[in-house]
C-alpha positions as CSV (number, residue, x, y, z in Angstrom):
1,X,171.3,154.2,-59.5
2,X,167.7,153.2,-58.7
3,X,166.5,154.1,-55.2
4,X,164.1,153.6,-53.0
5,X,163.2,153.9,-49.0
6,X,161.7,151.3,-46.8
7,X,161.1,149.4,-43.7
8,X,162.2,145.6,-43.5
9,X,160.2,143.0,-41.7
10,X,163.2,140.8,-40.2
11,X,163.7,137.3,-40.6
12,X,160.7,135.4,-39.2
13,X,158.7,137.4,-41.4
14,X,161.1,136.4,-44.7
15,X,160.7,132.6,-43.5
16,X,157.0,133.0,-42.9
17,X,157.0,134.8,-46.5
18,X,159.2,132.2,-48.1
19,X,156.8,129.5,-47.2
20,X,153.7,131.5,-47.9
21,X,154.9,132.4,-51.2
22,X,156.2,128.6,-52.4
23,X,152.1,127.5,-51.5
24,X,150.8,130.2,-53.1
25,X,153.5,129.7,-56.4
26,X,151.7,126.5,-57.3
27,X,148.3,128.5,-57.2
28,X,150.0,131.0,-59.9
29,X,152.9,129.5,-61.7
30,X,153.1,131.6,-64.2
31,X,153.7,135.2,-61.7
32,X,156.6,136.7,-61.5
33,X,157.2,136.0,-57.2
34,X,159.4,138.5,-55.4
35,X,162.3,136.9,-53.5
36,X,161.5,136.3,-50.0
37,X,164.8,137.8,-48.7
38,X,163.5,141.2,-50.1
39,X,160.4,141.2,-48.1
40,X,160.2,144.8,-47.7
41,X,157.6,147.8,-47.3
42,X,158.7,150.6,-49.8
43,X,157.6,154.2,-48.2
44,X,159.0,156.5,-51.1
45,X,160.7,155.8,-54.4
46,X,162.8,157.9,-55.7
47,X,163.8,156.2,-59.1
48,X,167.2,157.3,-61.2
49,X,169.3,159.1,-58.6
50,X,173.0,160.3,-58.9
51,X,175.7,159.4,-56.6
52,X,176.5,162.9,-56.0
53,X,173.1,163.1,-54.7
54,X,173.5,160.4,-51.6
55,X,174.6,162.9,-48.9
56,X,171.8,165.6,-49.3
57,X,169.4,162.6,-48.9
58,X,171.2,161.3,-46.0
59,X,171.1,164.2,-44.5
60,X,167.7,165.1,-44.8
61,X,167.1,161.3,-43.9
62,X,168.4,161.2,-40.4
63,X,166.8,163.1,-38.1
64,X,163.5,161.4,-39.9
65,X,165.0,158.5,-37.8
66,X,165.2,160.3,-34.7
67,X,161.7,161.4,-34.9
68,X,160.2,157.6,-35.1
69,X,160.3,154.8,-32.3
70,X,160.2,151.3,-33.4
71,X,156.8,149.9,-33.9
72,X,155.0,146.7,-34.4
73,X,152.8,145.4,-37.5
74,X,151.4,142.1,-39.0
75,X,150.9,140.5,-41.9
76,X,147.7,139.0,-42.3
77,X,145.4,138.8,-45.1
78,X,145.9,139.8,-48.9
79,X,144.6,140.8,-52.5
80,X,145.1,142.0,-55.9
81,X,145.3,145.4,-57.1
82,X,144.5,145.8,-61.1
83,X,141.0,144.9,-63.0
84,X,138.8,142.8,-60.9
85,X,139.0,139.5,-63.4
86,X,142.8,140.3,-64.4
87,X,144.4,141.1,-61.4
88,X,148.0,142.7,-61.8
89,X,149.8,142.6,-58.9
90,X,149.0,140.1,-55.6
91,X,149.4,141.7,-52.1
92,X,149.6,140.7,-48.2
93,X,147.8,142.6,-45.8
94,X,149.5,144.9,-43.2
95,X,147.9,145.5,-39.8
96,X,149.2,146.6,-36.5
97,X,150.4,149.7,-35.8
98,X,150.1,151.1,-39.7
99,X,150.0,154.7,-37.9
100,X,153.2,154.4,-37.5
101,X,153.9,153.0,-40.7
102,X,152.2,156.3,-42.0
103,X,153.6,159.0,-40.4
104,X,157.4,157.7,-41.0
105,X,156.4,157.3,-44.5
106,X,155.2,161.0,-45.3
107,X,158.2,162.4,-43.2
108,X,160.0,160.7,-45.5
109,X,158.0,161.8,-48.2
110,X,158.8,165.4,-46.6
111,X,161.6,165.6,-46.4
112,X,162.5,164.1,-50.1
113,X,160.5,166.7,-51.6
114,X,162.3,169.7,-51.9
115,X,165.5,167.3,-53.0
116,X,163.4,166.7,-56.2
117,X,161.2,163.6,-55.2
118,X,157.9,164.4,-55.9
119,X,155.2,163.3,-53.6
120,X,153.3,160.4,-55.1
121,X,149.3,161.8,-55.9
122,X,147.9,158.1,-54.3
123,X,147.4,158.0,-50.7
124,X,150.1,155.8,-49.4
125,X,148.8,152.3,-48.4
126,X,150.7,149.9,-47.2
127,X,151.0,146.2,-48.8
128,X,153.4,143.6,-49.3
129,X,153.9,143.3,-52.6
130,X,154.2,139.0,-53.4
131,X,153.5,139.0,-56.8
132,X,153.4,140.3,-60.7
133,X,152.0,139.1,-63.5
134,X,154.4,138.6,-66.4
135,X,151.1,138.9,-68.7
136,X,150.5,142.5,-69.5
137,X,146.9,141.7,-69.4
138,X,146.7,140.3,-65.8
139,X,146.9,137.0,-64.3
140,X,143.4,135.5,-63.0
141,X,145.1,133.2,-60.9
142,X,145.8,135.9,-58.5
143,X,141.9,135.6,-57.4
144,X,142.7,132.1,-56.3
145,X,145.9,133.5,-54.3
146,X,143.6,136.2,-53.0
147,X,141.3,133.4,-51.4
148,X,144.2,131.5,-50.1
149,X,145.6,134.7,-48.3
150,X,142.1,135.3,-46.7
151,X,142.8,133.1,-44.1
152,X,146.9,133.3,-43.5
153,X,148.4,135.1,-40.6
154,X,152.0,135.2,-41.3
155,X,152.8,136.7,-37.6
156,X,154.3,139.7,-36.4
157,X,157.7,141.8,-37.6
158,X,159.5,144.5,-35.4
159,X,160.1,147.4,-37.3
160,X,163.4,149.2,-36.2
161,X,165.5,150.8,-39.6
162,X,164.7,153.3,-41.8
163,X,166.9,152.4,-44.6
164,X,167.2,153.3,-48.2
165,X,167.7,150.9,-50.7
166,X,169.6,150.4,-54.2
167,X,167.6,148.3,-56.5
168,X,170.2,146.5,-58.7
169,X,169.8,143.5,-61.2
170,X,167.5,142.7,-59.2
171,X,168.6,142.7,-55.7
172,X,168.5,145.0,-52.7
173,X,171.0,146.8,-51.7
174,X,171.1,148.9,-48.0
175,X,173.3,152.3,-48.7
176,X,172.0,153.6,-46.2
177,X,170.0,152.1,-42.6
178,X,169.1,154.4,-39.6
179,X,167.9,153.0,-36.8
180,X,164.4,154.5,-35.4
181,X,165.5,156.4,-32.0
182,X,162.3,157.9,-31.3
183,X,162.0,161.2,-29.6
184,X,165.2,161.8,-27.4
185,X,163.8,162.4,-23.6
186,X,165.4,165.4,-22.4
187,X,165.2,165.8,-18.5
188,X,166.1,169.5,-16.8
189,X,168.1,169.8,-14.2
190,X,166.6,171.6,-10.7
């Protein structure tokens, strides 16, 4: 199975998405658009993973949720990642509490490591992902979507799950959510 970790954005955020994306698909008709409902910031892939596998990674997993207290971010902004004329792939911004964002994301990468998940070389930046080009040579549309997004605030998600995904036929499938618990305050007794 193909796996994945991430942070949802709730479901404000996939109507604001779902209406962001439909004026922005008329801009780039011929993109491959990810479904709204899957609005989601992937932290650490892990690719091909065997079931027996699920438990060490659930258990190294948790207390990564204990460690992190829900946080705040926006989505705001956009643009393309690939060659500047033939753009690839078509992002929205992420602001807000992105330190956040970063520190769960390389605990997570962590604590994956020594299971066999390398850590990627990139520096981790966080994007929503809206859009791929079907062309292998880009789609110069995308710099029309990238003006559109200059201007759009899509509002604010609360962050509270760590969860880790199954990508199958095309959907997304939670095997696993933890809630982010934050550190545990632990008062002494007199």
């Amino acid at each position: 199975m193909r796996l994945f970790t991430a942070v949802t954005l709730g479901s404000t955020m996939e109507a604001q998405a779902t209406s962001g994306i439909e004026r922005l698909r008329a801009v780039a008709p011929k993109a491959r658009w990810v479904k709204p409902e899957g609005v989601h910031l992937t932290l650490v892939f892990l690719g091909e993973v065997a079931e027996a596998q699920l438990p060490a990674i659930g258990d190294a997993l948790t207390p990564v949720s204990h460690h992190h207290a829900p946080f705040t971010l926006t989505i705001e902004g956009g643009g393309c990642f690939g060659a500047p004329r033939h753009p690839h792939v078509l992002w929205a911004g992420v602001r807000g509490n992105t330190a956040a964002l970063e520190a769960l994301q390389a605990e997570v990468a962590t604590v994956l490591e020594p299971l066999g998940f390398p850590r990627e070389k990139r520096m981790y930046t966080a994007h929503l992902t809206l859009a791929r080009s079907k062309d292998p040579r880009g789609d110069a549309a995308f710099l029309e979507c990238r003006r559109v997004l200059e201007g759009e605030r899509w509002g604010e998600a609360h962050v509270e799950h760590l969860i880790l995904f199954e990508s199958k036929g095309g959907h997304y499938l939670p095997r696993l959510e933890l809630p982010l618990a934050g550190p545990q305050l632990q008062f002494r007794d007199r």
